[in-house]
N, C-alpha and C positions, 0 to 999 in steps of 0.2 A: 770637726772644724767646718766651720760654713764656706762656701766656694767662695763668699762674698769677702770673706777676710784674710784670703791665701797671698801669700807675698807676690808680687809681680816675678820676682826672681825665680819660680817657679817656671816660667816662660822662658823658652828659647828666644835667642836675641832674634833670629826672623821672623818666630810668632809678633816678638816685641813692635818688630821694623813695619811688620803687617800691617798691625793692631793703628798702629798710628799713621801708616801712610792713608787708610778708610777713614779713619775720627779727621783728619785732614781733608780729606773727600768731602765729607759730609758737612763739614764748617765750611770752605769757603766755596765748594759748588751746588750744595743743597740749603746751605742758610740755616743751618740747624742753628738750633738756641744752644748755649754755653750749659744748661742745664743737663737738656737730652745728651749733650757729648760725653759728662760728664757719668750720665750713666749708663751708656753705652758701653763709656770704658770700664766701670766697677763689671756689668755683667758678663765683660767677654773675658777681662782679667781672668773673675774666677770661674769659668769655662773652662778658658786654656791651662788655669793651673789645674783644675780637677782632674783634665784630660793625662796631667805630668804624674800625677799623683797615681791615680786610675793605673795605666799603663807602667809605673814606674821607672820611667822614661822623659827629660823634656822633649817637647814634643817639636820636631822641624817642621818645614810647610811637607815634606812629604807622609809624615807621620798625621798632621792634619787632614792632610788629605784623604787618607784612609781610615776614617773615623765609621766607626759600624754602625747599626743599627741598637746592638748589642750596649757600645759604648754609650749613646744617647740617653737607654732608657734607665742607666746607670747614674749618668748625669743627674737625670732629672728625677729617681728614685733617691737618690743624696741627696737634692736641694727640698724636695718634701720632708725628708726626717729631718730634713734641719729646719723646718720651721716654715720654710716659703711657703706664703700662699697661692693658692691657684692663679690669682689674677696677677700678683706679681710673678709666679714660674712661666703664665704666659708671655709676660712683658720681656722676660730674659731670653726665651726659645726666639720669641718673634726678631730681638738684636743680634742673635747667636746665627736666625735664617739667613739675615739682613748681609751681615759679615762674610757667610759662606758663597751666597749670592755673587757678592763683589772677588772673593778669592778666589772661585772658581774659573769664574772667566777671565781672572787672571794669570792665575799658574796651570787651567788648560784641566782640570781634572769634571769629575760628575760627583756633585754632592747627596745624589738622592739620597743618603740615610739620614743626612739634617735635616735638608726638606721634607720630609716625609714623616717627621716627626711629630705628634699632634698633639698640641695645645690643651691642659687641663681645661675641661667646661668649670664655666663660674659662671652666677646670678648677675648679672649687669646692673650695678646701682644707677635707676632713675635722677636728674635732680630735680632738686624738690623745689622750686617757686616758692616763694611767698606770694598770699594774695592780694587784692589790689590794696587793701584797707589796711593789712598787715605792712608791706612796703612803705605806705603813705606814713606808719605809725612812728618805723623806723626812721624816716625821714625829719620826723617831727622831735625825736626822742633824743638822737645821736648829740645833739647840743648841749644834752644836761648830765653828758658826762663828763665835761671839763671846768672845772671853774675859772679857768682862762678863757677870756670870751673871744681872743684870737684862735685861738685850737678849737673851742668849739665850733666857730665858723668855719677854720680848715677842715677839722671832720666830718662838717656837713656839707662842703664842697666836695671833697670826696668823693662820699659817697652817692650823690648827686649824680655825681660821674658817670658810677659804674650803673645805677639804673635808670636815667634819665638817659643815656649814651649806648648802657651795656658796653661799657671799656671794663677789658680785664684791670685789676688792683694795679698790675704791673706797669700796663699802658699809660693808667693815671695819674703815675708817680711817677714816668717818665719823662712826663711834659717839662720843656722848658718855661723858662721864665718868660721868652718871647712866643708864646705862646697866647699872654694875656694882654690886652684882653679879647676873652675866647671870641671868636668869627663864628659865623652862622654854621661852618663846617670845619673838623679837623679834619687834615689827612693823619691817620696811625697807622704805624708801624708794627704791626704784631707779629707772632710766631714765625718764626721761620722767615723775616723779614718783607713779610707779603703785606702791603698795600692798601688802604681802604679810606673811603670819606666817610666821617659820623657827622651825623646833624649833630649840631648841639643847641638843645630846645632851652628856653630863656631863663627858665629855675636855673638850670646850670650855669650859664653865665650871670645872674645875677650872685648867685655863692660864693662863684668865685672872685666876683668884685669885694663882694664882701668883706672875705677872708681876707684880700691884698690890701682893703682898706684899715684892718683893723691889727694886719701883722706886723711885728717888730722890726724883722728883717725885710732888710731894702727889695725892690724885684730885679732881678738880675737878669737879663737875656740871656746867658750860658749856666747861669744856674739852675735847679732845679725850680720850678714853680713852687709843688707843696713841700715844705721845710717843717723839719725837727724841732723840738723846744729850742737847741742850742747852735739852730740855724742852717745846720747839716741838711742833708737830705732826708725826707720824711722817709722810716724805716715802714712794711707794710703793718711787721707785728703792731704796729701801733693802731693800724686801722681795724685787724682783727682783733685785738681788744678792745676797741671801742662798741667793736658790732658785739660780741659775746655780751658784755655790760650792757647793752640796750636790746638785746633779743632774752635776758635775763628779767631786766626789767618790764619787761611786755609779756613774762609769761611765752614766748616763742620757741618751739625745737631748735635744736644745737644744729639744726641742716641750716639755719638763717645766720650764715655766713659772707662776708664781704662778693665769696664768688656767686650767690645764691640769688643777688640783687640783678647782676648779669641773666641770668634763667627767667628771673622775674620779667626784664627789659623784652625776653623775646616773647614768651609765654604772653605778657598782655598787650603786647603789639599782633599775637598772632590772636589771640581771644576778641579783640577790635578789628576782625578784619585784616589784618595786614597782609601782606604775599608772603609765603617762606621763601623761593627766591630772593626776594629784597632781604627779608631779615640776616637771610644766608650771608646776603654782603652786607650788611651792617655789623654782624660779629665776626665777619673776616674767616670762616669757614670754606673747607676746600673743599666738603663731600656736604651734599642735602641731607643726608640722613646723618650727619652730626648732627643738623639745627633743629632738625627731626626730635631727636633724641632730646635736645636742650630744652625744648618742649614739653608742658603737660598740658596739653587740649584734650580733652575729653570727644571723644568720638561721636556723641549726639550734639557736642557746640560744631563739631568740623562738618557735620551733617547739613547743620545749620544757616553756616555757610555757603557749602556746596550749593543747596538749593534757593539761595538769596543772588548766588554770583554766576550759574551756571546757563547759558544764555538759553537750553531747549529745558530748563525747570520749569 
């Protein structure tokens, strides 16, 4: 049985009391997303039931708290034969640290055999940009997937969005209706409720004129801006079908996905010169070496650079 599908009931009611007083922590004083909470809770659920199961015991805080070394590589030897990948068994140890972290220094004990637990290596997937002519195509393309020429213009607002802005899918489809029409700058609210102004360069608000010119449904200030065939709020799968249908049509790899146009926003602001500090704030990033990462600069273009901007070049 996977750890992942053990009944809650497998917990001791103060593992239970724990589990939720942390997921409580992390929502209203770290701002966590309703997603991350969500699976914080599936990975420690089945942690602590494993640990029930393991032990044949449920387990109270003081039985947690004496979790071995032993017990760990048990843990994590079960979630490999069942299927876990590396990069997800990382993601579940690093929640499981995260937990013990906060327990510890609340019920007074020393967790080193959690912490000290070490992380499957895995290959870190790159993403992949599209290039500039490839983006532009997408741009061009995404309109002859609708034969509603109001949808086609909302899907080309859209996506507009995400790489004329680099706004995640989520952010785009979060905007209000009093939102339009768009200003020289949004403020967005992204991840983890953190803060940031996007320019928004004129393509984008021209689409999105567009789009409210040509839509059925009225513009609402408390309703969502981009709307559904049947006026609801526009669902994302809508928007990743539309990209699959037009990176299909263009002959393009399955990596040219709605988030992929975001990669693209940073990738050719930094390929034009831009600062990674700036770009850093413009995708609302909290480490450099995320933006780093969101990047694919080639090392003789960043050479290139270097010696264009460096003032003793």
């Amino acid at each position: 049985m996977k750890t992942t599908d053990a009944a809650p009931s497998l917990i001791s009611p103060a593992g239970r009391d724990a589990l939720q007083l942390w997921l409580q922590g992390l929502s209203a004083l770290e701002g966590a997303a309703a997603n991350t909470i969500n699976a914080y809770q599936g990975d420690l659920t089945g942690f602590l039931s494993f640990m029930t199961t393991h032990s044949g015991a449920r387990q109270g805080l003081g039985a947690l708290a004496k979790i071995s070394t032993s017990d760990m590589r048990a843990w994590m030897a079960q979630e490999r034969n069942s299927g876990t990948g590396p990069r997800s068994l990382a993601r579940k140890l690093s929640a499981v640290k995260s937990f013990y972290r906060w327990l510890a220094e609340r019920e007074g004990f020393e967790p080193t055999a959690v912490l000290a637990a070490r992380a499957p290596k895995f290959q870190k997937k790159l993403p992949r940009p599209l290039a500039e002519d490839a983006a532009r195509a997408v741009l061009d393309t995404v309109e002859m997937q609708s034969s509603k020429s109001w949808v086609a213009a909302r899907d080309v607002a859209v996506v507009t969005l995400l790489y004329g802005c680099g706004l995640r899918i989520s952010e785009a489809l979060a905007l209000p209706g009093s939102a339009a029409p768009l200003p020289n700058s949004l403020r967005i609210s992204g991840k983890g409720g953190k803060e940031r102004l996007v320019p928004v360069i004129a393509a984008a608000r021209s689409a999105v004129d567009r789009y409210l010119a040509l839509s059925p449904h009225p513009q609402e200030d408390d309703k969502p801006l981009f709307r559904g065939v049947r006026g609801g709020a526009l669902n994302p799968r809508q928007i990743q079908t539309v990209m699959a249908q037009t990176r299909a049509q263009l002959g393009l790899p399955a990596s040219a996905t709605p988030h992929a146009l975001r990669h693209s926003f940073a990738t050719h602001l930094l390929e034009a010169g831009g600062d990674l500090r700036a770009i850093q704030e413009l995708l609302g990033h909290s480490s450099l070496s995320t933006t780093q990462a969101y990047t694919a600069v080639d090392t003789a273009h960043l050479m290139a650079v270097y010696n264009r901007s460096h003032p003793k070049a």
